[in-house]
C-alpha positions, -999 to 999 in steps of 0.1 A, spaced: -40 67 514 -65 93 529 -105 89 526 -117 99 491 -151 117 491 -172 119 460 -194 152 457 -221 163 430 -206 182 407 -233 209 404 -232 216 442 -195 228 449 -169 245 425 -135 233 431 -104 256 421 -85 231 391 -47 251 390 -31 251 355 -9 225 346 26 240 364 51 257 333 90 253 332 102 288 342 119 305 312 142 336 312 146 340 276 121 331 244 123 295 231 128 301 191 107 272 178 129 267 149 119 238 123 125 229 87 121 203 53 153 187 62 147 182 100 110 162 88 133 144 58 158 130 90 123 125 116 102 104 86 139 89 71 126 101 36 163 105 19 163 66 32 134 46 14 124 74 -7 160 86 -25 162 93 -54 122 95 -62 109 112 -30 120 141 -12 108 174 16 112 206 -8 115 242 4 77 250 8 75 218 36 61 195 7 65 157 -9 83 164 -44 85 137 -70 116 134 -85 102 117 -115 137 104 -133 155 97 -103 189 111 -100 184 121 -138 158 144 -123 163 183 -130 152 208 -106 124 224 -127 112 189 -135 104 183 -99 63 174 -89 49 190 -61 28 159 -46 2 188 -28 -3 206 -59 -11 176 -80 -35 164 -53 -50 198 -52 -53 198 -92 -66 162 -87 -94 170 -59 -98 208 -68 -138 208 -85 -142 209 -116 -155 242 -117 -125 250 -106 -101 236 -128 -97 205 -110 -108 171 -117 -133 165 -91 -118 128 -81 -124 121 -47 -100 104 -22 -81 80 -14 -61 82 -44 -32 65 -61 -12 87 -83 9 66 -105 41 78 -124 50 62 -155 86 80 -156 93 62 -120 85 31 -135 105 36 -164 134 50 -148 132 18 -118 135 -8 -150 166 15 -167 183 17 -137 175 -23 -132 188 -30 -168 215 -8 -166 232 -27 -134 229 -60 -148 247 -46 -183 274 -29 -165 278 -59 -140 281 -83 -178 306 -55 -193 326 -51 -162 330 -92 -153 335 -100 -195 302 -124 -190 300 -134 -224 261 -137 -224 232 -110 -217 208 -100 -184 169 -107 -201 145 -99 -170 106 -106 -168 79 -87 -147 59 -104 -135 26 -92 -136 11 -103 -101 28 -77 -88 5 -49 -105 -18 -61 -132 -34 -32 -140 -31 -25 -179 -14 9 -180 11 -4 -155 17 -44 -179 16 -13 -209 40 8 -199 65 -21 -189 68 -40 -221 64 -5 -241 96 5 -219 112 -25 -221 111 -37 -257 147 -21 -263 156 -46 -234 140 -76 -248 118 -72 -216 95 -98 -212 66 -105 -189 59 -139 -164 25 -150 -158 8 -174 -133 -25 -181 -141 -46 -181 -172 -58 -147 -173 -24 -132 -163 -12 -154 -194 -40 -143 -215 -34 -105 -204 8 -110 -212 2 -126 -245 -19 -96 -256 6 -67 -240 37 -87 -259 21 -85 -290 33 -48 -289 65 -55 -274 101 -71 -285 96 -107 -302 126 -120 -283 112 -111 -249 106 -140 -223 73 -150 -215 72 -173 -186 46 -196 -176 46 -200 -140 24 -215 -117 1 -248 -120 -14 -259 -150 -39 -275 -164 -46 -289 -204 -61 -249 -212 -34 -233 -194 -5 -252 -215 -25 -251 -245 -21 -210 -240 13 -208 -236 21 -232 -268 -6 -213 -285 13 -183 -276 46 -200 -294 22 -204 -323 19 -169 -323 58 -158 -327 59 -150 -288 91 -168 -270 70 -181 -242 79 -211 -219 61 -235 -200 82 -237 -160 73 -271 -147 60 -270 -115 52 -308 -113 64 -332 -124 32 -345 -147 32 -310 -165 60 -327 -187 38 -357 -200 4 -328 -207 30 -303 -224 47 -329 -245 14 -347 -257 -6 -310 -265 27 -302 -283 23 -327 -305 -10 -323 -311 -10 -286 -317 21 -292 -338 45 -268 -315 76 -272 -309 81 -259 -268 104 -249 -248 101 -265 -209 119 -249 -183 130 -266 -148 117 -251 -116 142 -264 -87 136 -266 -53 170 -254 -40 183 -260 -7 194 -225 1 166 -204 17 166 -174 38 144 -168 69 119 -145 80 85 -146 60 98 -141 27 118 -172 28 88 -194 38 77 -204 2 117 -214 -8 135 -246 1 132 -282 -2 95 -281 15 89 -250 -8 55 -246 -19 66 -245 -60 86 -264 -83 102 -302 -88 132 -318 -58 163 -331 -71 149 -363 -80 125 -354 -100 145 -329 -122 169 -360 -127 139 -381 -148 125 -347 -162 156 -345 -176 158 -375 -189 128 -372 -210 137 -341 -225 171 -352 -233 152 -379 -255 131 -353 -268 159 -328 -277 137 -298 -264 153 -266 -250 148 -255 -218 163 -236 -187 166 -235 -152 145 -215 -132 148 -211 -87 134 -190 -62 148 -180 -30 123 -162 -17 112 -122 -19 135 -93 -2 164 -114 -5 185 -95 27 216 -100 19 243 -104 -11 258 -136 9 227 -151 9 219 -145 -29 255 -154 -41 247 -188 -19 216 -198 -35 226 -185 -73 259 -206 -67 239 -238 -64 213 -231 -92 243 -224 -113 260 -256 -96 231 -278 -110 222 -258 -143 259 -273 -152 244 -309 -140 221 -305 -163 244 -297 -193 261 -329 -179 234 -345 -185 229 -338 -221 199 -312 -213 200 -283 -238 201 -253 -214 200 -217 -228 187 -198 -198 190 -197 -159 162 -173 -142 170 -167 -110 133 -158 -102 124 -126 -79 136 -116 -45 154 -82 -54 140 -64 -24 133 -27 -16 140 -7 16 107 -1 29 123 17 65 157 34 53 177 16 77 199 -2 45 201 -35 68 199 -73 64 182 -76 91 147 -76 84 118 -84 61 115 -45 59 152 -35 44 180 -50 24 213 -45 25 221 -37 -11 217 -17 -42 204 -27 -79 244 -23 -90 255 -47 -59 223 -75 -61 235 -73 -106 271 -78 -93 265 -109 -70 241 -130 -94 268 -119 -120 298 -135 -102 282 -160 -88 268 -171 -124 301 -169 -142 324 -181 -112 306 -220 -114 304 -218 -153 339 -210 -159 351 -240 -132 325 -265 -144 338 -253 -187 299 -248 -194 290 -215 -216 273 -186 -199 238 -186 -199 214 -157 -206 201 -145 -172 168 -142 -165 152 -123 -136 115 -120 -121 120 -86 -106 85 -69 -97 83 -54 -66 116 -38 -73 100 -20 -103 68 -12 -93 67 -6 -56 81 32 -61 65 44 -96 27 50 -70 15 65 -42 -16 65 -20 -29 94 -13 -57 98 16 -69 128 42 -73 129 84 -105 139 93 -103 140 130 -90 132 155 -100 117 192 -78 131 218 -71 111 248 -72 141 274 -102 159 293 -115 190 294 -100 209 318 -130 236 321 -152 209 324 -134 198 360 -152 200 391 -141 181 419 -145 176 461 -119 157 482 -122 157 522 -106 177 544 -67 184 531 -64 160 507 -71 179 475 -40 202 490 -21 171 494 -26 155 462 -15 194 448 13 194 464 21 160 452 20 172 416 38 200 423 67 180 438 68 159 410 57 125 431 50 103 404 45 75 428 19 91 454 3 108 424 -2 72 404 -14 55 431 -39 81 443 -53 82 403 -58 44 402 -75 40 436 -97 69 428 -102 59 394 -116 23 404 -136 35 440 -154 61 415 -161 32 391 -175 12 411 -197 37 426 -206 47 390 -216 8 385 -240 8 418 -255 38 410 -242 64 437 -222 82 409 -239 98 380 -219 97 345 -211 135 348 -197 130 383 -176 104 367 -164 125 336 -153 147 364 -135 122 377 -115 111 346 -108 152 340 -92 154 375 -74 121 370 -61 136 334 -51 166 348 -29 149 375 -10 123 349 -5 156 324 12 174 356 31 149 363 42 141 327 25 104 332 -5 109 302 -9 95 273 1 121 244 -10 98 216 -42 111 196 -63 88 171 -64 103 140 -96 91 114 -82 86 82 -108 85 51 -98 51 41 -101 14 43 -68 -7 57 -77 -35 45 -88 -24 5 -56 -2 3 -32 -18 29 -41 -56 28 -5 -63 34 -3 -42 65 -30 -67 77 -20 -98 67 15 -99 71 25 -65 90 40 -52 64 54 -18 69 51 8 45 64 50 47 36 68 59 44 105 57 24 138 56 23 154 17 29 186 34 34 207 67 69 194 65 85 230 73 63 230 105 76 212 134 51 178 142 34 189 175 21 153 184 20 117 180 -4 96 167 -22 64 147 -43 60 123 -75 45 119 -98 38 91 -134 39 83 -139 3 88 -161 -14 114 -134 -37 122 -108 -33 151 -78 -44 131 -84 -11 109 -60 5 122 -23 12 121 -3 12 148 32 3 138 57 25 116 89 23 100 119 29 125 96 2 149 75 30 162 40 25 175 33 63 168 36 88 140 47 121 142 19 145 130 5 180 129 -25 193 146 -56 195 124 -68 232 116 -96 239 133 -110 259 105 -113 234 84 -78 230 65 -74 196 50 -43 168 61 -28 147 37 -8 120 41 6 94 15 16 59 19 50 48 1 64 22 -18 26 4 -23 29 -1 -60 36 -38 -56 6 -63 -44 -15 -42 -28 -42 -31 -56 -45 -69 -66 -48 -79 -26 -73 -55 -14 -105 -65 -8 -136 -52 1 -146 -54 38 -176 -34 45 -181 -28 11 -149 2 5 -142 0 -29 -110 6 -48 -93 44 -45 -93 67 -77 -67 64 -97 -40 92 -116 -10 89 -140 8 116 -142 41 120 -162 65 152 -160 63 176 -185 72 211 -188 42 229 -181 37 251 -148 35 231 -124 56 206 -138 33 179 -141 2 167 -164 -27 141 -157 -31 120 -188 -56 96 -172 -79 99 -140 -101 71 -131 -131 78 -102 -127 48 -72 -153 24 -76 -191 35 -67 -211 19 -40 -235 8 -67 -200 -12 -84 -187 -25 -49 -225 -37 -45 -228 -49 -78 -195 -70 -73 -211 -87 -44 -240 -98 -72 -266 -71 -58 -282 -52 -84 -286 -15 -76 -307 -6 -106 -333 -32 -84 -319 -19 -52 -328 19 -65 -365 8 -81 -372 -12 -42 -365 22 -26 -382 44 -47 -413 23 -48 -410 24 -6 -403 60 -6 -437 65 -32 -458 43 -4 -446 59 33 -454 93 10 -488 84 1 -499 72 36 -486 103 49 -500 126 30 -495 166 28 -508 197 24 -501 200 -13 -495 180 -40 -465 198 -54 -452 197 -20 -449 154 -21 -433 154 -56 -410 178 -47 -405 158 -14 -399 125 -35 -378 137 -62 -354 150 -36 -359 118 -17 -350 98 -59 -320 120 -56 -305 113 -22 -304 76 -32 -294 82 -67 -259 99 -53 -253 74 -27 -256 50 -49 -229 68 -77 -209 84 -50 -177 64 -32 -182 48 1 -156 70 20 -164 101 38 -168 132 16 -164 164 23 -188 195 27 -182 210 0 -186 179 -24 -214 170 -7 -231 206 -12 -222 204 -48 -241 167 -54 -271 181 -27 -284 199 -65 -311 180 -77 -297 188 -116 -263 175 -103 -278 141 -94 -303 139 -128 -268 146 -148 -250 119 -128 -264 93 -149 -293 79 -124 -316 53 -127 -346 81 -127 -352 111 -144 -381 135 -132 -402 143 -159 -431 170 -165 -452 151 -139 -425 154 -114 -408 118 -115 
């Protein structure tokens, strides 16, 4: 390798030649379309029938599925303009992130749900029903729990609960739904908890107590008596049959839930003395992969639900628990937490069989089947909306490049590039790359001299085709408030822009998010890609959405808030058929930093007074040359804080900002000042 020499920069221009072009004879048409971005994000995979790229390059909602007509189609871009749009404007002034929720999605996921089950009972001659539960962990917020048991009540749909105030929040909702509909009892329990749920029999609502342990048996049984109820105890089995991968981890015999073989032998007992009704209830674990693997584990519940009428046990019900799982990647495989290999109509036909196969050898009568089916219903009906800011681009200036080598080898390295040596040209960038560093470490280099070096370096690995193409794009949210999942367990969701889908990607990138943290990022995609394929930000200012997929299910309950990033707004939009096909019926601003701060028991109102008070005191010592000119000062000073305090934590933009910057937009905000006559 030559001698490397190391020049100022401001004493010699050096000639930098353009990065060499593939000769062309004839124009390259640049041709690029909806469907092209549909195949490149695998939209018609995880997002059919709901999602889809339309003719102007945007997201449409399908809002009924395959029921959908074309007019009743939602343009995703148009509703968030509507949504962001000012409200001088005609918009609603929420600012992002924002999840839109859809109310027909959810309805038409639990249809299609109930229908698959009812054709698989018709189709086999089950002679019993399909009764499912939601269970509300999933998504607890009320319009969501709402919206299921209003939907639901011509299913006898019913609800499952896990705690006491998920009970508490069920018992309420089923008050307006069908009196036949399950509620289930789940979880660990204490004398409050199972004084709830028999309560809740008290009050016409079919709910039953799952034993987890084995002493929740002796607290039902002695509350029941004293409250006068008569219950109904169901059996939660620890099967054998579990399935790997993460999902599976909480299943088996060392399962985290529910009573061994053993046990459920002298449980039985007991209830067989006490002529109480009851039912079996398993779990093999979420995103079941596989029929095989469902049909194994519902064949041994089923196996032991007709022990149990062996044993004298008055069974009604077997609830085969969750674990219908969603493609999250489109792939339609087996083979990973991220994808099943299955539809609603196939998963319906296996428990079916399965079900009915055991009870018709063993001569026990079909039971009503139960599911606990929440991510499968929820995960589609909303989606996250949130904006790129910028982006950091992992290149150099090439104006910026001045550069000196010694005697020929700056021709060398050129013709290097030029002959496409990948190997001479490497090896020259790294040797140069850490003789400049260490110069710049003792002090002979200055930090222009080494940008200069980087630049020349860049330009060699572009030439060559060795650079990194991959630009960081700044996304205006919080990973681990919106995307705990993505964090915690690496679950993938669809991230896709809303719109530029009829322009051809021109790079690759990954996201990260406003928090301090290095994990806020994302790095890993659908498809197992470590990049994305996005467009270029406008330079003049034009705004980049992108949505996240299939996050209705876990994600609002598991956020947190890590430095203090509140919840997202929140939409519900349902079709209708207005102009633009859509109409908000509900819009909720995200949290405040006064509620994040509040949540964290601070107390702005305190917070604001401690400010103002400072503010009043660095404004005194200072003094001015006129009065009017310090209470004008302060006021503005009252009204800074006031916003920041009312405003969301994420980044807004210019022209929000310019609209709170008003002093009579901040007074009308609700502060905790008003100026008066005197000027505060």
């Amino acid at each position: 390798m030559p001698a490397l020499a190391c020049v100022d920069t401001y004493t010699t221009d050096v000639f930098i030649p353009p990065s060499p072009q593939p000769s062309s004879t004839a124009a390259v048409v640049d041709t690029w379309s909806p469907s092209l971005s549909s195949s490149l994000y695998r939209i018609d995979g995880w997002g059919a029938p709901y999602f889809s790229a339309n003719s102007s390059g945007n997201i449409s909602v399908r809002p009924h599925g395959s029921n959908t007509l074309p007019h009743q189609d939602i343009d995703l871009l148009k509703l968030v303009k509507k949504v962001t749009d000012p409200k001088q404007t005609g918009g609603l002034g929420l600012h992002l992130p924002v999840i839109v929720r859809f109310p027909d999605v959810l309805k038409n996921r639990l249809e299609c749900l109930q229908s698959a089950f009812d054709f698989a009972v018709q189709s086999q001659g089950y002679e019993s029903h399909y009764q499912g539960v939601y269970p509300v962990k999933c998504n607890q917020d009320r319009f969501v729990v709402e919206d299921i048991v209003r939907f639901g009540s011509q299913f006898r749909f019913g609800l499952e609960a896990g705690s006491k105030p998920e009970i508490l929040l069920a018992m309420s909702c089923l008050c307006k739904g069908n009196n036949e509909a399950f509620l289930i009892c789940n979880g660990f329990k204490d004398a409050e908890y199972v004084s709830l749920a028999l309560l809740g029999r008290k009050l016409a609502l079919n709910t039953v107590i799952v034993l987890e342990q084995e002493e929740e048996l002796d607290l039902g049984i002695d509350l029941s008596h004293k409250m006068n109820v008569r219950p109904v105890i169901g059996l939660r089995a620890k099967l054998r049959t579990k399935h790997s991968g993460h999902f599976g981890s909480t299943s088996g015999e060392k399962g985290k839930f529910g009573l061994t073989t053993t046990q459920i032998v002298r449980v039985v007992r007991k209830l067989v003395c006490l002529t109480v009704s009851s039912f079996l209830h398993f779990h093999i674990g979420s995103q079941i992969p596989s029929t095989s693997l469902l049909s194994d584990g519902v064949s041994e519940a089923a196996q032991l639900y007709c022990e149990l009428v062996r044993l004298g046990a008055n069974m009604k019900v077997i609830d085969i628990g969750g674990g219908l799982g969603i493609d999250y990647d489109g792939s339609k495989s087996g083979e990973s937490d991220l994808s099943v290999a299955y539809t609603l109509e196939e998963y319906a036909e296996a428990v079916v069989a399965s079900v009915r196969f055991v009870c018709e050898r063993r001569s026990v009568k079909h039971p009503v089947i139960c599911s606990e089916s929440g991510r499968a219903i929820v995960s589609h009906h909303s989606v996250l909306i949130f904006e790129a800011v910028s982006t950091v681009k992992h290149q150099a200036d090439h104006d910026d490049i001045q550069f000196l080598l010694e005697g020929d080898d700056y021709e060398e390295l050129y013709s290097a590039v030029m002959r496409g040596d990948q190997e001479r040209c490497l090896l020259y960038v790294e040797k140069l790359k850490q003789r400049c560093v260490e110069g710049f470490k003792d002090g002979v280099l200055s930090i222009e001299q080494l940008a200069s070096v980087d630049g020349l370096c860049e330009w060699v690995l572009k030439a060559i085709g060795g650079s990194d193409p991959v630009q960081t794009y700044n996304i205006n949210l919080s990973v681990f408030t919106s995307v705990p999942d993505l964090w915690g367990i690496e679950q993938l969701f669809p991230i896709v822009p809303i719109h530029k889908l009829d322009q051809r990607p021109g790079t690759r990138g990954v996201l990260s998010d406003l928090t301090c943290d290095s994990d806020g990022k994302i790095d890993k995609f659908i498809g197992g890609e470590s990049t994305l394929p996005l467009h270029e930000l406008e330079s003049g200012g034009g705004r980049y959405f992108l949505g996240m997929f299939l996050g209705g299910a876990y994600e609002e309950a598991l956020g947190g808030v890590h430095n203090l990033f509140g919840g997202p707004s929140v939409v519900r939009v349902l079709q209708s058929d207005g102009p633009h096909s859509f109409a908000v019926t509900r819009a909720v601003p995200g949290q405040s930093s006064a509620d994040v701060l509040r949540g964290m028991q601070h107390e702005p109102e305190m917070m604001f007074e401690t400010l103002k008070h400072r503010a009043e005191e660095v404004m005194h010592r200072k003094g001015g040359e006129g009065e009017d000119d310090d209470e004008g000062e302060f006021c503005n000073v009252a009204a800074c804080l006031d916003r920041s305090f009312h405003n969301m934590p994420y980044l807004a933009t210019e022209e929000v900002l310019s609209m709170s910057n008003s002093l009579s937009d901040a007074v009308s905000n609700l502060g905790f000042y008003y100026c008066d006559e005197d000027g505060f």
